[in-house]
Structure formats: C-alpha cells, structure tokens
N, C-alpha and C positions, 0 to 999 in steps of 0.2 A: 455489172449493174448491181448495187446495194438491193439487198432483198430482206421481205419480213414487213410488218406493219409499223408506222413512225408516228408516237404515242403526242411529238410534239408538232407535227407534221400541217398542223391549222395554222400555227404562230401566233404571233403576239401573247406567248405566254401562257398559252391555252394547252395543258396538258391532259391527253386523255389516254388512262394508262388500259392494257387490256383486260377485259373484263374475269373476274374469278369465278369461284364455283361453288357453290351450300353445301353441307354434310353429306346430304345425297346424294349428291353428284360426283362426288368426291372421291369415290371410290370406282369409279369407271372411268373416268381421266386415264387413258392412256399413256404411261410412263416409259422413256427410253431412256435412261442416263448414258451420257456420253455419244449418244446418238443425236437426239431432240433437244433442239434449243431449252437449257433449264429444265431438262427432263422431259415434256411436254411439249414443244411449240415446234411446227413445222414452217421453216418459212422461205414463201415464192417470191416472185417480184412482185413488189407490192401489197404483197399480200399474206398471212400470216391462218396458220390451221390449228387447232384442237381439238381433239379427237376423244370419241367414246370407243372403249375396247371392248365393249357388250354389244351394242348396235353396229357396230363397225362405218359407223359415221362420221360427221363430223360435229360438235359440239356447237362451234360458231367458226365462221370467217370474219374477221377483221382486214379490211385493205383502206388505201387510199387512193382519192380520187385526184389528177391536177387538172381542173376541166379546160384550163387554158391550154393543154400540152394533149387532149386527148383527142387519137386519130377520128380524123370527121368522119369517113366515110371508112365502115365497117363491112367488110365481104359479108355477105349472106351465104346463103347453104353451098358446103362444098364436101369433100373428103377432110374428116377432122380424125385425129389418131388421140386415141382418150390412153394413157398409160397411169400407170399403178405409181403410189410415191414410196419410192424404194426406202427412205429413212424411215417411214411410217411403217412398212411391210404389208407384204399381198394377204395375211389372214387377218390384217383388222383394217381392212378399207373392201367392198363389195365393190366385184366386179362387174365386167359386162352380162355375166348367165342371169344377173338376179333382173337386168332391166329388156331382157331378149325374148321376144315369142320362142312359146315352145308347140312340141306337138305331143300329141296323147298317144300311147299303144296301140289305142285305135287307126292311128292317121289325123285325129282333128287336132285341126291349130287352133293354138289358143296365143290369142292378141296379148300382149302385155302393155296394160295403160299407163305403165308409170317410164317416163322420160328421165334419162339423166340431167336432173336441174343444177346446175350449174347457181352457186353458192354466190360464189365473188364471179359476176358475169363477164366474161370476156370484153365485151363491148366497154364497160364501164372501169377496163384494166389496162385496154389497150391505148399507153398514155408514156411519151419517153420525147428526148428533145431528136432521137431520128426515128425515121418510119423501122428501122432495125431494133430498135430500144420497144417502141409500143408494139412491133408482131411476136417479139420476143417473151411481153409481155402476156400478151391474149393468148398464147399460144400453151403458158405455162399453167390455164386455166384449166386447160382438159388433161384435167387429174381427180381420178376416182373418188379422192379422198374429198374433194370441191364437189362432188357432186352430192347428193341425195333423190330417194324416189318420189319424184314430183310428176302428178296426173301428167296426162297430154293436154288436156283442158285446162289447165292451171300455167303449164310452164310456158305454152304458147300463145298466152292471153292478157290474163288480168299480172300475173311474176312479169311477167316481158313487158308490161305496160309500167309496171312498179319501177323497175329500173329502168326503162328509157326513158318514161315519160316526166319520170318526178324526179330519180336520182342524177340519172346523168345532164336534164336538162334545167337543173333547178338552180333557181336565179334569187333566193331571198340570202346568199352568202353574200358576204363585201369580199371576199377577193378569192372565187374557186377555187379553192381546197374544200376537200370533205374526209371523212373518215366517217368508216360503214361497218356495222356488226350486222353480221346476218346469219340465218339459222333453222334447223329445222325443230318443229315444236309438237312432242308427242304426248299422248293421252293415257288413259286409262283403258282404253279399250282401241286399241289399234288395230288394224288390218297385217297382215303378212302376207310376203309372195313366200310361198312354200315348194322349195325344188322339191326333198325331202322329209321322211319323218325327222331325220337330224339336223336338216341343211334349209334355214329360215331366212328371212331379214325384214326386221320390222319399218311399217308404214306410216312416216309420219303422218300427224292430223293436221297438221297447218306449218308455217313458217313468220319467221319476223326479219322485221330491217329496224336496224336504228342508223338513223342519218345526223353525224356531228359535223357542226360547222359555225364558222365568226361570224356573228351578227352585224349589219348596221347601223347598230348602236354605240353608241360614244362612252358611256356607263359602261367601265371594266366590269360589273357585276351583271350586264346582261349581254356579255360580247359571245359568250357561248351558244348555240342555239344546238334543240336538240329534238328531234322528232321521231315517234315510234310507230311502227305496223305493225301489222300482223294481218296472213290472209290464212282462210280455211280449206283445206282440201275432203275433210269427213267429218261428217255432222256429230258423229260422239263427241268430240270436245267441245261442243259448243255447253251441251249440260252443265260443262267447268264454267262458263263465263256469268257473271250477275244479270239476268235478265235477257230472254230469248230475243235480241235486237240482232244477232248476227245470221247472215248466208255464207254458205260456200261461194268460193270462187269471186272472192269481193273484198279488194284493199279497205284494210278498217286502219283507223291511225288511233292507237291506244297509250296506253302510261306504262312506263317502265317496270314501275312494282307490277302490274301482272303480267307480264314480261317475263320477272323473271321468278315470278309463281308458277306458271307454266312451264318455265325453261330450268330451273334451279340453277340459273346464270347470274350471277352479282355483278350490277354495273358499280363503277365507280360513283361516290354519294353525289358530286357534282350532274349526272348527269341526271337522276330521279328528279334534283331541287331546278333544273333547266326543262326541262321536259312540262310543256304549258300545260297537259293534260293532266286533270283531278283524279286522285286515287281516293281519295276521301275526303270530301266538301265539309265547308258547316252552312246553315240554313241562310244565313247573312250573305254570303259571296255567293252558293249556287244562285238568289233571289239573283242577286247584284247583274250577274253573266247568263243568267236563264240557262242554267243548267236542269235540268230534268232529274239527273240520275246518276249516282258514282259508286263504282270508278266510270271514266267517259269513257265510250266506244263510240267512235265516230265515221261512221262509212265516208271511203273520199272519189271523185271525182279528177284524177290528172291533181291541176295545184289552186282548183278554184275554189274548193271551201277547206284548205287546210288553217287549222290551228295553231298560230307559229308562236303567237304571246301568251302570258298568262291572262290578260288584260283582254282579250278576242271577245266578242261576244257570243254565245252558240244560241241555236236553235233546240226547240224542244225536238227531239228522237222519240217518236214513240216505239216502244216494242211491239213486233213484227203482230201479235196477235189481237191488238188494239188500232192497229191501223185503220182507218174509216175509208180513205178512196185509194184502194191497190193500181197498177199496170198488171190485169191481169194475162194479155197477150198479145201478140204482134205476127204481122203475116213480113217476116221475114225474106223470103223465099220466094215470092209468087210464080205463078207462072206467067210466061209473056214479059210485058214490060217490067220490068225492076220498080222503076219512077214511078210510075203511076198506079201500081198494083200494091203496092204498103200501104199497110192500116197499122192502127195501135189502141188496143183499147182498155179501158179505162174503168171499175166497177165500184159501185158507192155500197160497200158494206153496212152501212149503218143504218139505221132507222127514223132519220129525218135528210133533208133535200139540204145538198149542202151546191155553197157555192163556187165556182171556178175560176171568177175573177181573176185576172192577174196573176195565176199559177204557171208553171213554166213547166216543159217537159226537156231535158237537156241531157244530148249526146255525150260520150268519150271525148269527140272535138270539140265541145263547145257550142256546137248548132244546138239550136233549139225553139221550139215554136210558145207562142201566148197563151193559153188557155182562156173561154168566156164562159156564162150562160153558168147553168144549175145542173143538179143532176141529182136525181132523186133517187131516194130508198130503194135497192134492191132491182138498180138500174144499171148499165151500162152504157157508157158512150165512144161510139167507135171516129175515130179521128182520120179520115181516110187520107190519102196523101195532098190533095189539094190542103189540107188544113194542117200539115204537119212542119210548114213554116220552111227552115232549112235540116231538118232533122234527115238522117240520113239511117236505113238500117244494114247494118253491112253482114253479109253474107260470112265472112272470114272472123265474124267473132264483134262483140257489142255492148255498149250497156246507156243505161238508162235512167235520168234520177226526175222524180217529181218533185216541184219545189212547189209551196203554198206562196200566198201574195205578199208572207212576211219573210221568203227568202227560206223557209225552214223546210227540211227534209219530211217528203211523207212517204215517199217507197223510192227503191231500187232495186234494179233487174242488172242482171249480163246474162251474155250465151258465148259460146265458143264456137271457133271454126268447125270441130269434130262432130259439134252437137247438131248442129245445120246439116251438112252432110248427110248425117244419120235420118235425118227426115224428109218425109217425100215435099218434093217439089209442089207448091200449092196449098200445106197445110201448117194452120196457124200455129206457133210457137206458141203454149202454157207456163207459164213462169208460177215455178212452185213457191207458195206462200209457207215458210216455215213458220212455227210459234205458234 
C-alpha cells in the first residue's frame, strides 16, 4: 500500500504541497539523509511526519482522508502496542516514561495527566478499499512520533470531538477527499514533565488542524476550501493571542497567518488567500460582515456556526471580559434523578436589565432550549430542567454556547469527563470566566 501524504490527492487540479518552515524553525527540523524522505519526512500510510530534534516531537502530521472508503465502524478501547518509528530513531521521538504515572521515594503516585494524543487519529486513517488496507492503516497510527502530550481532558473530549465530529463527518466537500495538517502549538512559557534534572519534555500549549478540501463551487478560483483551528490546553498562550476572547479546552476556528505565528509553519500562499477567516480587515468589509475584531477567533460548535466563505456573515464576539450575561454554572451531576435534577444558570453582569427574548442556550448535539423574560442587574436566573427544552447535560464531558436573538455568540462553557468525576455527586459545576 502506497504511503506518505498525496499533495494532489483532492483532484481536480487542486494541488496542496506540504507545508515548510520560517528561519526559526529551521534549525530544529530533524535531518536524516538517506534515511528520511528528502532528508526530513517520515512517511506511513497515508500519512506523512516532521519532526522537531529539540522537543522530540512532531512538527505537524499531514495525512489524507477518502471518507467514502473509511471503516464505519471503529473498535473502541482495546490492547493497542504504540512502537517507536525506527527511521525517525528512539532519542528523538518521547516515549512511553514521559506520558506514565510515576511514584515518588516516598511511595506516592503521582498521576500523569497528559495522554498520548494521537496527531493524525486512527479513526480518521483507518480508510483502504479492504478492511486489511484500513486496520493496516489505523494500526500504523500508534507511533510515538504521531503522538504528542495532550491533557486527559483535552484528548478525550473537545480533540475527539474536533476529529469525529467536524473532520471525519464533514459534509461542505463535493466529493470526500480531505487533507489535514495537524499539530502541536507551543508557547513562551510552557509546562514540562520532568523525569530528571537532565531528562525533560516540553508541554505543548495548544494544537491546530487545518482541513483542505474541493468546494461546491463551479469558480475554479473558489474550488479550494480551507479551514483552521486551533484548541488550548494552558492559559500562557493565550497572552500571545489579540484580545482575551479565548478558553482552554474549546475548538476556536482561526486564520492561517496566526497559525503559523504560533507554529513558525508556512502554509502554501494558496491556502492563507482560501482560508475565509480575516487576519487583517479594513473598516469597509469588517462593517460589511460585522466583524468585531481581527485577526478572527471564532469559538465553534460541531459544523453549526462554522465560517466556510469569505462572504459568511459573523456575529459580534465579545471578549470574555466584556461579556454582560455569562452561563455561570450547571448542576451537572445531581443526585437522584439525572432528568429532573439539572439546572443551569445564567448571571447578568452588567448594570442595567437586559433582555432574553429569543436567546437560545445549545448543546454539543444540537439540543437546545428558548430563552424569555428579563433579567436584571446583578441577578441570576436559574433554568431548572422543566425549562431546559431538549438540552441535555452529560456526565462524560459537555458544552455549551449562548446565542442572543440575533444568532450571535455571548458565552461558552465545556467540562470533561475527568472534571465531573473529580467532584462530589450533588454540587454545581462553576465555569471559570477568563479575561
């Protein structure tokens, strides 16, 4: 089976080569000549690696998707064997000790919260014309060098939501092909799991996907279609972003140029000038599409308020610290009945009586209840479950977006499976208001 990433692989002429790398970068690019495709590139089925020789990471995965050809029905948790990528070599890819509970001298264990996340997902690789081709596939996924240290809260949640929910099930392609860069994206002040005073490996602050693919568009000049993320896993990087509008643990869809500010990754020019999201407006077009504020960061929801055109209309975003009426907690948990014991409530920061008309409060799936009536200065109002419509709050991890009556974003929450766990049975969930 042909392996490595396939640049032409969308068709119709649509060539997207792999992405390079800035000054800075440039010099921690892991070189093997004679080893490494073109010195550099490690390549699986389907899917194609870049490596940092400092972090002993991965730089980005690039793979491809044929969603027409990918296994429906993916095993869930079993015995998986993660092995080392021998043309890469074991001292510049992190093993299993950096992502493994340890124990102290004392005797105490200490947990380790970062999961081997998986880069290019298994699920969204496991794709061949026999079920031999796609396990062959998925299989070749649990490789060290594919991984990176991603929370437990992040890989089992909103990252697994990213790639089920949007990548592998997204329908705005005309003919299911995709090709995907994805990656880990670090900061200025990072975290380390520290075995040793010698022996480190640094924590990324967040991660990105960019998702290419052929439009349904007839206009060879908009057959491209091209859309960026980026989720957070530690609040230092957020300082780097233009205006405190970002949470942890919360799929944002962003613009390539800070993409690859963040990442010192160079896309190909084709895909910044495809990319519907503003890195720098002028006052005429922000008015035009009610734009707020750029570059855009746009928190998303699954595929219901994604940005596909240049043309889209947005919603004013206010920053998280301007916010007037937060979700400020939810009884998740309760005790006794599930159904009936959820509440969610709701608090008017500001200083006059605003109203709730027509606001909407909408689930991860879609469910979501009406909003009515006022709610005044330095009030709350709790939504107990008779009034919560079809909204549902799930135990195993959640989120939550408030919409005004003009469709526009005014906050959003998530929580994780780990995080529920962690708290007693009966007490309400606080959703931290950053900014």
């Amino acid at each position: 089976m042909a392996k490595g990433y396939k640049p032409d692989f969308i068709g119709d002429g649509i060539h997207i080569p792999l992405p390079t790398f800035g000054p800075k970068l440039r010099g921690s690019v892991l070189r093997k000549p004679g080893i490494l495709r073109d010195e550099i590139y490690a390549d699986h089925i389907h899917f194609t690696l870049l490596m940092n020789k400092n972090t002993r990471s991965l730089i980005y995965s690039a793979y491809n998707i044929d969603q027409n050809l990918l296994k429906t029905k993916v095993p869930g948790k079993g015995k998986r064997t993660w092995k080392k990528d021998a043309k890469i070599g074991a001292k510049f890819q992190l093993g299993n000790k950096y992502y493994a509970d340890r124990t102290t001298a004392s005797g105490e264990k200490l947990p380790n919260p970062y999961d081997k996340g998986h880069m290019a997902m298994r699920a969204n690789t496991m794709w061949g014309k026999t079920k031999a081709d796609a396990d062959a596939a998925g299989k070749a996924t649990f490789n060290y060098a594919n991984a990176a240290l991603q929370h437990m809260n992040l890989n089992r949640d909103e990252w697994k939501e990213l790639e089920l929910g949007i990548v592998r099930e997204f329908t705005h392609d005309a003919n299911d092909k995709l090709s995907v860069f994805t990656g880990p994206i670090y900061g200025d002040l990072d975290r380390f799991i520290n075995l040793s005073d010698t022996d480190n490996a640094r924590v990324p602050a967040g991660f990105f996907k960019v998702l290419c693919y052929r439009t349904k568009l007839d206009d060879p000049a908009q057959q491209l279609g091209v859309l960026a993320f980026a989720i957070f896993q530690d609040t230092e990087i957020l300082r780097d972003l233009r205006g405190p509008t970002i949470k942890t643990e919360r799929r944002y869809q962003v613009t390539i140029t800070q993409l690859q500010a963040m990442t010192g990754i160079r896309f190909a020019k084709q895909l910044r000038e495809r990319n519907p999201l503003i890195f720098e407006g002028d006052t005429v077009r922000n008015a035009e599409l009610n734009i707020p504020k750029t570059p855009e960061v746009i928190p998303i929801e699954g595929t219901q308020n994604l940005i596909a055109n240049h043309a889209d209309p947005r919603c004013d975003i206010r920053e998280l610290s301007a916010r007037e009426i937060i979700i400020q907690a939810a009884m998740i948990n309760p005790k006794g009945n599930e159904t009936t014991g959820e509440w969610i409530s709701l608090f008017n920061r500001s200083v006059g009586k605003k109203s709730l008309k027509n606001w909407k409060l909408i689930d991860a799936k879609g469910r979501q209840t009406v909003l009515s009536g006022n709610l005044e200065a330095g009030q709350s109002l709790r939504l107990a479950s008779r009034d919560m419509g079809t909204l549902k709050l799930g135990n195993s991890g959640g989120s939550l977006m408030l919409y005004n009556q003009k469709g526009c974003i005014i906050d959003h929450v998530t929580w994780g499976k780990n995080q529920i766990k962690t708290a007693p049975e009966g007490l309400a969930f606080v959703f931290a208001q950053q900014g």
